[in-house]
C-alpha positions, 0 to 999 in steps of 0.5 A, a space after each residue: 573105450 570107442 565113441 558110440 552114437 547111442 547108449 542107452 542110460 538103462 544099462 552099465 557101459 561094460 555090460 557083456 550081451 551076446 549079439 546075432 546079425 541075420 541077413 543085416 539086422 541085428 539085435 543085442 541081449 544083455 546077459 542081466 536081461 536074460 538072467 532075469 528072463 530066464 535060461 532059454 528065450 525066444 525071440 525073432 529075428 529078421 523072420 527067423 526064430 531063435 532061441 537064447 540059451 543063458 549059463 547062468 553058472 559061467 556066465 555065457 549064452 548061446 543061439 540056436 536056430 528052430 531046429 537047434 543048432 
């Protein structure tokens, strides 16, 4: 494993999440936070609205932009 400068307590360090960068910001789902909220959330990111569409049943996710792509 690689040294981090921060880990959070909350979660195993082997935790697989699905990550987005917009324009320099980024921002981190872990697949047990999206499991417990659901199988699509919206959020926003740097101004932008995507959604998070989690496959409980082969464990991955997906980002779509407003118009779904």
């Amino acid at each position: 494993m690689f040294p981090v400068r921060f880990r959070s307590q909350g979660f195993h360090p082997k935790q697989p999440v699905l990550g987005i960068v917009i324009d320099g910001v980024a921002k981190a789902y872990p697949m047990s936070e999206l499991a417990r909220a659901g199988a699509k959330v919206a959020d926003d990111v740097n101004g932008r609205t995507v959604e998070v569409r989690l496959d409980e049943q082969h464990q991955t996710a997906e980002i779509f932009n407003a118009e779904g792509e």
